[in-house]
DOBA-561085 format. One record per residue (C-alpha): residue number from 0; residue in three letters; chain; x, y, z. Coordinates in Angstrom, 3 decimals, padded with zeros to 6 digits. Each point is the difference from the previous one (the first is absolute). Last residue first. Example, Ala and Ser with C-alpha at 12.3 -4.5 7.8 and 13.67 -1.06 7.14 Angstrom:
  ronu  vexkol  kolvex         X         Y         Z
     1     Ser       A   013.670  -001.060   007.140
     0     Ala       A  -001.370  -003.440   000.660
END
This chain:
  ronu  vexkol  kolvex         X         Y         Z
    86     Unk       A   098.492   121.376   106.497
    85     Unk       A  -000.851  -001.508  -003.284
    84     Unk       A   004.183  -000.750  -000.377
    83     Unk       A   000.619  -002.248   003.162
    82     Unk       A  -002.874  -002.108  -001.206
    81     Unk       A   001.515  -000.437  -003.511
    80     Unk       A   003.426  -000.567   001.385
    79     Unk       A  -001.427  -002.958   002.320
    78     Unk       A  -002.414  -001.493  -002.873
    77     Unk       A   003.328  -000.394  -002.652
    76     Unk       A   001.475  -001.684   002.741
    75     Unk       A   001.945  -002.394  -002.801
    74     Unk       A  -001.073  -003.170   002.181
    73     Unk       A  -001.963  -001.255  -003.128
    72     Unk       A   000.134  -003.664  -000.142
    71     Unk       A   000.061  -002.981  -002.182
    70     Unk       A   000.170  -003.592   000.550
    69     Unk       A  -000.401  -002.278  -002.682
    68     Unk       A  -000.300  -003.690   002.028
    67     Unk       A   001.568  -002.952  -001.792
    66     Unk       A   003.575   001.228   000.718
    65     Unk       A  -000.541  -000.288   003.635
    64     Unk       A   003.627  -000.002   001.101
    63     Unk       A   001.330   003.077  -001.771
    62     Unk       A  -003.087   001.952   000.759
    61     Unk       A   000.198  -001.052   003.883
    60     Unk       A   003.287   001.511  -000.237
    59     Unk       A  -001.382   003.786  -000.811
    58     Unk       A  -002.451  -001.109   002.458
    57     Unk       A   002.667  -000.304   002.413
    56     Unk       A   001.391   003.651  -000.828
    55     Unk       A  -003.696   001.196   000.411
    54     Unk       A  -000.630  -001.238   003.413
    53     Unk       A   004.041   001.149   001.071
    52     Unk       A  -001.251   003.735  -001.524
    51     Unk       A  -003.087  -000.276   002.000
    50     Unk       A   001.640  -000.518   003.405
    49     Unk       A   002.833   002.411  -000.863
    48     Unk       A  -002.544   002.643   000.085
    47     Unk       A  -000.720   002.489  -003.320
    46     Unk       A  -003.625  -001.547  -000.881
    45     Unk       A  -000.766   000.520   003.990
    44     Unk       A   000.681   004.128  -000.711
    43     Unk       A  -002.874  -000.484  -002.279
    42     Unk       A  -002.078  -000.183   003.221
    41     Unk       A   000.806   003.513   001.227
    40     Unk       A  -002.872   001.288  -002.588
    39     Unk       A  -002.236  -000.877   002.796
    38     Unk       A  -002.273  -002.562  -001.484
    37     Unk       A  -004.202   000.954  -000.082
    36     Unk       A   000.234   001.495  -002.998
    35     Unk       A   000.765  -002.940  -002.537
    34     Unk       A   000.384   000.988  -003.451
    33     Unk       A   003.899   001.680  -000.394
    32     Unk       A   000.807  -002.494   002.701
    31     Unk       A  -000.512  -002.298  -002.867
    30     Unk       A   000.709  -003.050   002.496
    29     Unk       A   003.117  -001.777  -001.706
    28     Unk       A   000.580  -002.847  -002.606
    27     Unk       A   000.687  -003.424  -000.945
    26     Unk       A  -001.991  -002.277  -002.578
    25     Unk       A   000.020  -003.511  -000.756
    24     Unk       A  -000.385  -002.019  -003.395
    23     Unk       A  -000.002  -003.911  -000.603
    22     Unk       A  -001.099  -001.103   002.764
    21     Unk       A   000.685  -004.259   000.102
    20     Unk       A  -001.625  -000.350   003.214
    19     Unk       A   003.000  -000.807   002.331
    18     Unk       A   001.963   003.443  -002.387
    17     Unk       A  -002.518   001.742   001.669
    16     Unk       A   000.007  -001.020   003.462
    15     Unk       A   004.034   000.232  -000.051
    14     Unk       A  -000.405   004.163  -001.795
    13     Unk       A  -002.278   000.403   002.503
    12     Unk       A   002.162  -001.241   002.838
    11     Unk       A   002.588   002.233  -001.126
    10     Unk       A  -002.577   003.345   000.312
     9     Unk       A  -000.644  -001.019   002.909
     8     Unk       A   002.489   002.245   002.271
     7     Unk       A  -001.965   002.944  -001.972
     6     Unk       A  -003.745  -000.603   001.631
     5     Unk       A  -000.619   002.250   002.672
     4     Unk       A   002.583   003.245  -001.036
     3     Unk       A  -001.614  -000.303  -003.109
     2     Unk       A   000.419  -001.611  -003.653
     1     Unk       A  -002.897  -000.137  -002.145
     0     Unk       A  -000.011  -003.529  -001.491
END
């Protein structure tokens, strides 16, 4: 799942869906802002908020719940430093 400003606050119920159909493998991570041209480079500041920092911490504890699912994610911001840097 790519991970926006739209979407984040279900990133729980995906990980509830998922385990419901026995998914064995799910995948978190942000817009490459590095990639998309049309987002104001303001947007990563929404990767910093409280809001998405609670979303993560409860998937953190969604991965201790749903043992069946293998969650991963990539919220490193590697895409928001590269952006800042080809300007």
């Amino acid at each position: 799942m790519v991970v926006t400003k739209d979407n984040y606050f279900q990133m729980l119920e995906l990980v509830k869906y998922a385990d419901s159909l026995e998914t064995k493998y799910l995948n978190f991570t942000t817009v490459n802002l590095a990639s998309a041209t049309n987002i104001e480079d303001s947007y990563s500041d929404f990767y910093k908020s409280i809001e998405f920092r609670n979303a993560v911490t409860n998937l953190e504890l969604a991965e201790e719940k749903y043992k069946n699912v293998n969650i991963t994610k990539d919220f490193s911001f590697k895409n928001v430093i590269l952006l800042m840097y080809n300007y």
